[in-house]
BAGUMAR-386428 format. One line per field, with one value per residue (C-alpha): residue number from 1; residue in three letters; chain; x, y, z. Coordinates in pm, whole numbers, always signed. Layout:
! residues N
num	NUM,...
residuo	ALA,...
cadena	A,...
X	X,...
Y	Y,...
Z	Z,...
END
This chain:
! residues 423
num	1,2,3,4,5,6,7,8,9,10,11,12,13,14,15,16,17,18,19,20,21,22,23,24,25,26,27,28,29,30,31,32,33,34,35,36,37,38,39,40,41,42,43,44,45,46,47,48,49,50,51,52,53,54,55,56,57,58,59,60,61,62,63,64,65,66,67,68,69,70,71,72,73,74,75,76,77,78,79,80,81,82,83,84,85,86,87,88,89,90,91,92,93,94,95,96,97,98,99,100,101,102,103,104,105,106,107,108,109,110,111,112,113,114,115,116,117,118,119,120,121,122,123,124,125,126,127,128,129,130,131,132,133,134,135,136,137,138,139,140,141,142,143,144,145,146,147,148,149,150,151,152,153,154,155,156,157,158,159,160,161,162,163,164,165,166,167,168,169,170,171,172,173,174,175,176,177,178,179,180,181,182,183,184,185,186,187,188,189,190,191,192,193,194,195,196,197,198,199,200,201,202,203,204,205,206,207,208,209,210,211,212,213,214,215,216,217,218,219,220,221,222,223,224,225,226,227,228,229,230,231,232,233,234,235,236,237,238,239,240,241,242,243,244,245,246,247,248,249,250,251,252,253,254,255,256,257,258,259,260,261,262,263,264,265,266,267,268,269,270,271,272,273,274,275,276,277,278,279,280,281,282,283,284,285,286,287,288,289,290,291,292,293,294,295,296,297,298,299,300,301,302,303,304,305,306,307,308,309,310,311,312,313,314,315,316,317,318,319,320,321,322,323,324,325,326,327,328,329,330,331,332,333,334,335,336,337,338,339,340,341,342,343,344,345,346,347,348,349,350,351,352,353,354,355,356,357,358,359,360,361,362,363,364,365,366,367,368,369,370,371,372,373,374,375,376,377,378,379,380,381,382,383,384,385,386,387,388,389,390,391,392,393,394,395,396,397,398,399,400,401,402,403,404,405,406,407,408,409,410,411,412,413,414,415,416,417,418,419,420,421,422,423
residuo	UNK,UNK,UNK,UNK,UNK,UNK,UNK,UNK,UNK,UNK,UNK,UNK,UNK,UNK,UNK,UNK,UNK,UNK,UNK,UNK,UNK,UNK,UNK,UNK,UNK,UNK,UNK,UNK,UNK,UNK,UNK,UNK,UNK,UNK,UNK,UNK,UNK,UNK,UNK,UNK,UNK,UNK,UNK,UNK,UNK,UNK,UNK,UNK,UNK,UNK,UNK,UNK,UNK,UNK,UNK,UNK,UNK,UNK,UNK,UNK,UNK,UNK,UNK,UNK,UNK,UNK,UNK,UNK,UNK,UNK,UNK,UNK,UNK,UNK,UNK,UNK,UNK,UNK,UNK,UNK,UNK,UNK,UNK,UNK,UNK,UNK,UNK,UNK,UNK,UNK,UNK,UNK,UNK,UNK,UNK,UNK,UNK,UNK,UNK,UNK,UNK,UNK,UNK,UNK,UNK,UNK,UNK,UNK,UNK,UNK,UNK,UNK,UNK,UNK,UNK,UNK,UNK,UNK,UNK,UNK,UNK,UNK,UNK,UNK,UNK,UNK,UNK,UNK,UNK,UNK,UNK,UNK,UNK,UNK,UNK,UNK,UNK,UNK,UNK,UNK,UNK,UNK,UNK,UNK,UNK,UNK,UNK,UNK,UNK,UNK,UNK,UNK,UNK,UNK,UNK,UNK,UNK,UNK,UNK,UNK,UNK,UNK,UNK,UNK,UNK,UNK,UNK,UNK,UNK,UNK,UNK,UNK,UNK,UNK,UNK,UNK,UNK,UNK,UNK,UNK,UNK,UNK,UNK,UNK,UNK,UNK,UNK,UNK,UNK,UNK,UNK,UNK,UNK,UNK,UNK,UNK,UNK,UNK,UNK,UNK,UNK,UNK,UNK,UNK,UNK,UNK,UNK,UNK,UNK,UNK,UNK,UNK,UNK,UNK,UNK,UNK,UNK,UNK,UNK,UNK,UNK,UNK,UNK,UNK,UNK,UNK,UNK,UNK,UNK,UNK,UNK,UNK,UNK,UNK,UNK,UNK,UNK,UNK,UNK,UNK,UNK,UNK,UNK,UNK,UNK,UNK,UNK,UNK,UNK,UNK,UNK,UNK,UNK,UNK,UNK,UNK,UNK,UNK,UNK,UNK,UNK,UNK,UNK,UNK,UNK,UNK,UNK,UNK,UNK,UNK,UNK,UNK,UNK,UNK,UNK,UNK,UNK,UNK,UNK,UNK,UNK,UNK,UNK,UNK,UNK,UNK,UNK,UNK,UNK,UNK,UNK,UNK,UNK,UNK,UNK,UNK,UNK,UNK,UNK,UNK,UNK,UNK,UNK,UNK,UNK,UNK,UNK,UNK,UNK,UNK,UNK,UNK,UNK,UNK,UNK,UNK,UNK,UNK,UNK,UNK,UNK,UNK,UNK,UNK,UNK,UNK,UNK,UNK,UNK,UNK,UNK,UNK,UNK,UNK,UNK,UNK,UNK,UNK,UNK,UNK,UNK,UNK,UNK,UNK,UNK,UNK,UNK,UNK,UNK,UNK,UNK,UNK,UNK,UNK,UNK,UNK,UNK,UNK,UNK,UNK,UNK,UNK,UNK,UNK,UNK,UNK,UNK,UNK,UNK,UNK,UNK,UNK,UNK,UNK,UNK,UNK,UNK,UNK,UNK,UNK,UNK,UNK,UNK,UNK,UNK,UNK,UNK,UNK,UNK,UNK,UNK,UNK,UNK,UNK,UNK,UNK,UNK,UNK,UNK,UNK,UNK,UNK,UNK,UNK,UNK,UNK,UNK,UNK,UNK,UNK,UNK,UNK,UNK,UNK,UNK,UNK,UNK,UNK,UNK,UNK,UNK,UNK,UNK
cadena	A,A,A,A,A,A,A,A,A,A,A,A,A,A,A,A,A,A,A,A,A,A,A,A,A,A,A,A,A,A,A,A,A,A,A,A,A,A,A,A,A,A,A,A,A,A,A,A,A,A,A,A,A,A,A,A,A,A,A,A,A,A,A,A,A,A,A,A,A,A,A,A,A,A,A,A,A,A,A,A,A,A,A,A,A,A,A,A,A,A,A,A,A,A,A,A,A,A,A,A,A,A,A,A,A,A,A,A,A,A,A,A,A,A,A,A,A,A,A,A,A,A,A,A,A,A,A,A,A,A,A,A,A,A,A,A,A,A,A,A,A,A,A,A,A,A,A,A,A,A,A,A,A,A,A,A,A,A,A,A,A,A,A,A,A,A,A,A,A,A,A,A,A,A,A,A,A,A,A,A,A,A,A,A,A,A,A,A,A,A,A,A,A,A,A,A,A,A,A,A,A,A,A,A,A,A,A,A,A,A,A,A,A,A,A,A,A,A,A,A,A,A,A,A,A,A,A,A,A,A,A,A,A,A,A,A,A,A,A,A,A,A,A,A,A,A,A,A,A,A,A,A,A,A,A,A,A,A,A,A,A,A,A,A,A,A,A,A,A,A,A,A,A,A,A,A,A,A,A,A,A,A,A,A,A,A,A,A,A,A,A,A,A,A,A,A,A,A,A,A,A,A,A,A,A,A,A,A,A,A,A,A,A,A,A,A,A,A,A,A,A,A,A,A,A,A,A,A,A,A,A,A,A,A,A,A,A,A,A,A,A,A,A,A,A,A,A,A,A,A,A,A,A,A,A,A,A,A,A,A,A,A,A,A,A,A,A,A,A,A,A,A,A,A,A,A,A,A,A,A,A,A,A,A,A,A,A,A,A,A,A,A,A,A,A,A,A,A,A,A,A,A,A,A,A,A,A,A,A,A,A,A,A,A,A,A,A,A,A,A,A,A,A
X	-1242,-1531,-1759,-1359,-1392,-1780,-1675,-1412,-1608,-1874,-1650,-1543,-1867,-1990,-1917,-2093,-2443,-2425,-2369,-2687,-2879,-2769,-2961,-3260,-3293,-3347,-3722,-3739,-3544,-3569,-3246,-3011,-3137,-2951,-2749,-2534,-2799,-2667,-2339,-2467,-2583,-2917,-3019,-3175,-3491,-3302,-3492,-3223,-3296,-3555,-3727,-3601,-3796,-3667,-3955,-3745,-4000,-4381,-4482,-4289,-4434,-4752,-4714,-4524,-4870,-5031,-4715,-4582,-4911,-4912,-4561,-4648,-4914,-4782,-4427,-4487,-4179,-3986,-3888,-3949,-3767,-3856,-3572,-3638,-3395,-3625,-3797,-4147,-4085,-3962,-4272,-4520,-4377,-4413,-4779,-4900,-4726,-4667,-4402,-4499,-4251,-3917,-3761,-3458,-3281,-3124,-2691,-2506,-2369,-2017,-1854,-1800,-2167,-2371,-2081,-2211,-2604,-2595,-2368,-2603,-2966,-2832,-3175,-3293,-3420,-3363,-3686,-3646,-3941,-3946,-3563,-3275,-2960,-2724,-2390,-2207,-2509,-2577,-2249,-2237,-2537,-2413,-2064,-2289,-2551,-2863,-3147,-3253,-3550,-3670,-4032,-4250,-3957,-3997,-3778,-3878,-3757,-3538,-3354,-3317,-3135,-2871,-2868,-2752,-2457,-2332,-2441,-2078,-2166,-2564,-2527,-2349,-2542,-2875,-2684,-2684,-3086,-3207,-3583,-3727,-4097,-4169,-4452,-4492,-4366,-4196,-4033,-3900,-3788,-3557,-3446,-3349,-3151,-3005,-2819,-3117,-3100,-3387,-3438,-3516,-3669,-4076,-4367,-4610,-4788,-4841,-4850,-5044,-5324,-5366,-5512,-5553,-5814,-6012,-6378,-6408,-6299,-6636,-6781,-6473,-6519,-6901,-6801,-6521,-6813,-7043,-6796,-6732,-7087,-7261,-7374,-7051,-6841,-6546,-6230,-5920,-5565,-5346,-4966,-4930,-4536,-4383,-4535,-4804,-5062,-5011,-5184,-5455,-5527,-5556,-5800,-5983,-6041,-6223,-6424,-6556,-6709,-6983,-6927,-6928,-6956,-6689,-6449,-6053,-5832,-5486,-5242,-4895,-4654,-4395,-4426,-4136,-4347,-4653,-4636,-4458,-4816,-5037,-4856,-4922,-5297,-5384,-5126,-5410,-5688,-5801,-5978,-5751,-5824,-5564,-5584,-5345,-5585,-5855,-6074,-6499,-6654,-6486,-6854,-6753,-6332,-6262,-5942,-5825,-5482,-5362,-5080,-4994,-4874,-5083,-5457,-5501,-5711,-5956,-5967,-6013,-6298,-6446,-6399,-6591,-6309,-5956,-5645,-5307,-4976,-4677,-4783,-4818,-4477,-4188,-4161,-4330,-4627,-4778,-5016,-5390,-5507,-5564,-5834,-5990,-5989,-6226,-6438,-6305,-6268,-5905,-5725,-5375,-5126,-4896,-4581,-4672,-4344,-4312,-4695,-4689,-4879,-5085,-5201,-5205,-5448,-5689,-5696,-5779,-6043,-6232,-6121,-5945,-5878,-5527,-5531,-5225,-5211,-5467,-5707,-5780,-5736,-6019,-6259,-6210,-6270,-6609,-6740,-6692,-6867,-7145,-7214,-7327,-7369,-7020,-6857,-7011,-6936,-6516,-6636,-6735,-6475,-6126,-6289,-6288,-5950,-5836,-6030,-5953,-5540,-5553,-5328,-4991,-4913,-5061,-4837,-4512,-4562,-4555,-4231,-4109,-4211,-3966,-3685,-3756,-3761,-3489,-3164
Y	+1814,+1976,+2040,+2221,+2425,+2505,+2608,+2858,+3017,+3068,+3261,+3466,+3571,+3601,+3982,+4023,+3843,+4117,+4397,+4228,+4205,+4607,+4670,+4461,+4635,+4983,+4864,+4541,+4626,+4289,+4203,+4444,+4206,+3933,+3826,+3646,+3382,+3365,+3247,+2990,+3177,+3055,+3305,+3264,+3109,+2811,+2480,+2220,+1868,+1838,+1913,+2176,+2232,+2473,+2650,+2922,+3208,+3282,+3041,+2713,+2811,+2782,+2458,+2352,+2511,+2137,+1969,+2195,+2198,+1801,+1780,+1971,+1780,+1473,+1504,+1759,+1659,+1759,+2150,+2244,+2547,+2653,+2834,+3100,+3252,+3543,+3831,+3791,+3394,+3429,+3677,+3426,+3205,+3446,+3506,+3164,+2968,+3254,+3091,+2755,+2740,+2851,+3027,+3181,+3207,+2885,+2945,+3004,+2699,+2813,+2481,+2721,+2840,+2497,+2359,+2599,+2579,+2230,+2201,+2490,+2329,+1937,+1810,+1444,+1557,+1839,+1861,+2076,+2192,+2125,+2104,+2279,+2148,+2257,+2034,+2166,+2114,+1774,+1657,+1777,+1638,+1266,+1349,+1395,+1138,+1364,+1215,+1458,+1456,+1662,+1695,+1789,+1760,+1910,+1944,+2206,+2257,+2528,+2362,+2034,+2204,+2390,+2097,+1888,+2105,+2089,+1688,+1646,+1876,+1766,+1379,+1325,+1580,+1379,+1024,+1146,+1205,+952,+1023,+1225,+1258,+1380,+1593,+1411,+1069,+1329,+1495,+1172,+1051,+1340,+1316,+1008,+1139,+1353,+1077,+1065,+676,+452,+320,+633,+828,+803,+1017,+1124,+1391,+1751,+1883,+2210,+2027,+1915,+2298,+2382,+2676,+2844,+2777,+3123,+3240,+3227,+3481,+3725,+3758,+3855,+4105,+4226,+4259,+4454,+4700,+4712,+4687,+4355,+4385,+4511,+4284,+4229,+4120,+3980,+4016,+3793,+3794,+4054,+4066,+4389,+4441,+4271,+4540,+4716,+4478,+4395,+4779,+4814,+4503,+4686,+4987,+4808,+4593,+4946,+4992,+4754,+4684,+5075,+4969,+4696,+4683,+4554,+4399,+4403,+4199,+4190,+3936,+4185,+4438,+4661,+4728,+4852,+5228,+5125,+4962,+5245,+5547,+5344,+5278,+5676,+5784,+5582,+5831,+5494,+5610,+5433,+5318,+5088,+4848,+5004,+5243,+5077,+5359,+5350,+5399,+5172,+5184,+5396,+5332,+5123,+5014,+4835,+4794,+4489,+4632,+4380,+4025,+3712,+3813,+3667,+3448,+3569,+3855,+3527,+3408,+3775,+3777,+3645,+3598,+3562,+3624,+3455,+3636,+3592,+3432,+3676,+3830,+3539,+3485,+3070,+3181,+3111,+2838,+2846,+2582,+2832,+3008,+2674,+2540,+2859,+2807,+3082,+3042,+3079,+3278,+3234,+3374,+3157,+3130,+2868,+2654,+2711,+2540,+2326,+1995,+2188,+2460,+2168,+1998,+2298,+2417,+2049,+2025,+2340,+2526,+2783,+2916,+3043,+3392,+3581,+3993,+4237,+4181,+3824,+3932,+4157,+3902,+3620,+3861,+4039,+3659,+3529,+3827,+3794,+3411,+3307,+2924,+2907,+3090,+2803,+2531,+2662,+2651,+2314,+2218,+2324,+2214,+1845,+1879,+2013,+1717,+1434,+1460,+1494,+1284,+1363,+1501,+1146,+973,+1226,+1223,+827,+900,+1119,+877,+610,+831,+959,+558,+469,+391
Z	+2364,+2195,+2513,+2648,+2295,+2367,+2690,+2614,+2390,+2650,+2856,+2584,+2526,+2868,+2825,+2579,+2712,+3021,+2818,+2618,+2927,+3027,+2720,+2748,+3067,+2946,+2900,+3125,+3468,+3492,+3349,+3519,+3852,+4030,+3739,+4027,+3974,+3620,+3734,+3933,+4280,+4348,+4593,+4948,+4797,+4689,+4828,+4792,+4775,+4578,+4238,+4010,+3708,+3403,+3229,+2974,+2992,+3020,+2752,+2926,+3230,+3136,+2988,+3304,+3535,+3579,+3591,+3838,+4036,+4026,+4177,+4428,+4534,+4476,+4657,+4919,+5136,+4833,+4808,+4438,+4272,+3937,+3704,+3420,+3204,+3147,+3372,+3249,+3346,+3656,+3714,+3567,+3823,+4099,+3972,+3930,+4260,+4493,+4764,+4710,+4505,+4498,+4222,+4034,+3729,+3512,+3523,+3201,+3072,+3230,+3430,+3699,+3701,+3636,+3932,+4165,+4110,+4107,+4450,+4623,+4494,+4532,+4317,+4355,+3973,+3720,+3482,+3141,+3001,+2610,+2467,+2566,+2530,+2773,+2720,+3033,+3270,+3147,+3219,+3564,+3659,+3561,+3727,+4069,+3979,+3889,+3710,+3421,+3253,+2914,+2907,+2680,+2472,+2084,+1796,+1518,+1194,+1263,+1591,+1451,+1119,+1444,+1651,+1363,+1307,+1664,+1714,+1806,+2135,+2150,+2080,+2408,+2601,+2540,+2572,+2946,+2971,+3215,+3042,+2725,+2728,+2356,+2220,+1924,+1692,+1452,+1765,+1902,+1571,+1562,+1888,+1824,+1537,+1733,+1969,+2218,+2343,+2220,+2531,+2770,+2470,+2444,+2327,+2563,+2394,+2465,+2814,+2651,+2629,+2982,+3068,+3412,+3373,+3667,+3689,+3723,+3409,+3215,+3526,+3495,+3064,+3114,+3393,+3143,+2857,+3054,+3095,+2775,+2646,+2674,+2315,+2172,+1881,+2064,+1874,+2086,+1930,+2134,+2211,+1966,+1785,+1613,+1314,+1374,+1531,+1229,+1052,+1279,+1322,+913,+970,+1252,+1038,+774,+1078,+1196,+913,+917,+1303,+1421,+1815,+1776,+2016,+1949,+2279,+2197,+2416,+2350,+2406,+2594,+2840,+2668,+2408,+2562,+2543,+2134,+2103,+2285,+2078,+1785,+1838,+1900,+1604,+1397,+1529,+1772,+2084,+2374,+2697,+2898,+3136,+3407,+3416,+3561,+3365,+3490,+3184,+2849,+2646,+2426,+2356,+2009,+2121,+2458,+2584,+2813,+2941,+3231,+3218,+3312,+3233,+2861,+2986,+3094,+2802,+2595,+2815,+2719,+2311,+1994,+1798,+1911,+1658,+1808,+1748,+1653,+1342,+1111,+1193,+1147,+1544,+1477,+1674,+1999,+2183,+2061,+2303,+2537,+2308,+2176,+2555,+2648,+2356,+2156,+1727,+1653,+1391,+1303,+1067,+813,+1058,+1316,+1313,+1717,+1780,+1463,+1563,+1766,+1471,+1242,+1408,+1502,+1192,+1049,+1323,+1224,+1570,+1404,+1036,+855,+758,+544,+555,+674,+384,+471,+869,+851,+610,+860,+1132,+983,+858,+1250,+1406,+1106,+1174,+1546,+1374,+1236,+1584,+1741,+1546,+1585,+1961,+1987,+1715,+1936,+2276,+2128,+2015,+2333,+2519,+2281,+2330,+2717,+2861,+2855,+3227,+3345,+3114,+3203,+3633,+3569,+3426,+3722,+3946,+3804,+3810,+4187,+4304,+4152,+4397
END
């Protein structure tokens, strides 16, 4: 009675999400597309019979990469689609698997919808990356027998605190889980609090950890730096929020000061907000040069604009200091393994509830340091570029990290390869 309740109140507000997505797409076209996938119309790229793994958006999909790659590899008689429920996802996707892969967008929890995908993409498994709970979708999938697995499953503060108010809707969603594979003890302890079942609920660790970075990348951030300047302080703000380059821009002014030829990359997290980003820079009297551009001659800009999606790595491979957003404004942050993985000292704002374990243990490591407002931004950031030794020693200190909790995607394709044998 309460998943009929849940789903009437979907379908009164099914209005409501388009009209939210008509809006969304006045700066990412993205959303006014193929919103028939949204009610459950996979699309002519639809592999059925296989694998479908559900990565949210950009930063799921990244985590899925090795998992993803793995499958592939592993069961290559078995199509594999990959769902988003975002446009910069499903372009992440596009960017990192090409048409190995197929891919669309995850249905709204609508009977009719989840009836539909799951009918058109008949999976031998459904794979969620992290934790959504989708009560309507779970069902379904035990009605027609369809192992579903949560992997890399987390719980954070915040969702635990919701998910405990609607336990009458979540508890017998995840009684239906054939497998959990958590991040963390805390995580599985409150999954298990949340009605997960003992028996199919373990902790595997974080698939963030298991990297899968080119062994090109070092080449492609000296090639970036002598374009720049070879010699040239280089500071990298990363997945930048609203509000935030504000703050790193007051910082930036004071670096100048005593670092005249330093040079700030600023990558934001969304596209929408590029030119919001690139008016702001030059209103601060910021010399500007973009990426887009492809511009000969960057020795002399103070201020560099990534304004296309999927190349933070490599303008991590090419900094001294890297400063992760999303953590200074109250957005819970973003991953940091990627920066400690290439070697890179970290520096993160207060608000890290998203990447908690992970921060957690940088910071405790000595990969990366907590900073709170532009004042202590711009001290971290002039005591980095003014000590080679202590640079290094953040180096070495977040590479061991990353190394030391390997493990998990070993630990989670065992998993997948119990529930693919089973009858």
């Amino acid at each position: 009675m309460t998943r009929l309740f849940y789903s009437l109140a979907l379908y009164l507000l099914t209005p409501l999400f388009f009209c939210y997505l008509l809006v969304r797409s006045w700066h990412e076209r993205g959303y006014r597309q193929v919103w028939k996938q949204r009610l459950g119309f996979g699309g002519p790229g639809l592999r059925p019979q296989g694998i479908v793994v559900h990565a949210v958006s950009v930063g799921e999909v990244n985590a899925a990469e090795p998992l993803i790659r793995k499958l592939v590899e592993r069961y290559p008689d078995l199509p594999l689609t990959v769902t988003c429920f975002t446009p910069t996802g499903s372009r992440r996707v596009r960017a990192l698997f090409g048409d190995s892969v197929a891919q669309c967008y995850w249905p709204l929890d609508l009977p009719g919808a989840v009836r539909r995908f799951l009918h058109s993409s008949k999976p031998r498994l459904v794979i969620i990356l992290e934790t959504e709970i989708w009560p309507n979708f779970y069902a379904h999938a035990e009605q027609l027998g369809i192992p579903l697995m949560l992997v890399n499953a987390r719980i954070s503060d915040n969702s635990f605190k919701r998910y405990q108010r609607l336990q009458r809707l979540t508890a017998p969603a995840l009684a239906t889980v054939d497998c959990i594979a958590a991040q963390s003890a805390e995580d599985r302890r409150r999954l298990l609090a949340l009605g997960a079942p003992p028996a199919v609920t373990h902790m595997s660790g974080n698939l963030k950890y298991d990297l899968s970075l080119a062994e090109t990348l070092p080449e492609e951030g000296r090639a970036l730096r002598l374009g720049w300047g070879a010699e040239r302080p280089v500071w990298l703000a990363a997945s930048t929020r609203e509000g935030e380059e504000a703050i790193v821009l007051a910082a930036f002014q004071a670096v100048l000061q005593e670092y005249p030829q330093a040079l700030l990359v600023i990558v934001p997290r969304h596209p929408e907000r590029f030119e919001e980003v690139a008016s702001l820079v030059q209103s601060r009297g910021f010399s500007l040069a973009r990426f887009s551009q492809a511009e000969a001659n960057l020795t002399s800009v103070s201020c560099y604009l990534v304004d296309a999606m999927g190349e933070l790595l490599r303008f991590y491979a090419a900094c001294d200091v890297a400063f992760v957003g999303g953590s200074l404004a109250n957005t819970g942050g973003h991953n940091v393994l990627e920066a400690a993985a290439l070697g890179r000292p970290v520096l993160v704002g207060p608000n890290t509830y998203n990447f908690a374990d992970i921060t957690r243990l940088l910071v405790s490591a000595g990969g990366a340091q907590r900073v709170n407002d532009a004042d202590s931004l711009q001290q971290a950031v002039l005591n980095l570029l003014g000590n080679a030794e202590q640079r290094l020693a953040m180096s070495r200190a977040g590479q061991a990290l990353v190394a030391s909790e390997q493990g998990a995607l070993d630990r989670t394709l065992a998993m997948v390869g119990d529930l693919l044998i089973k009858p």
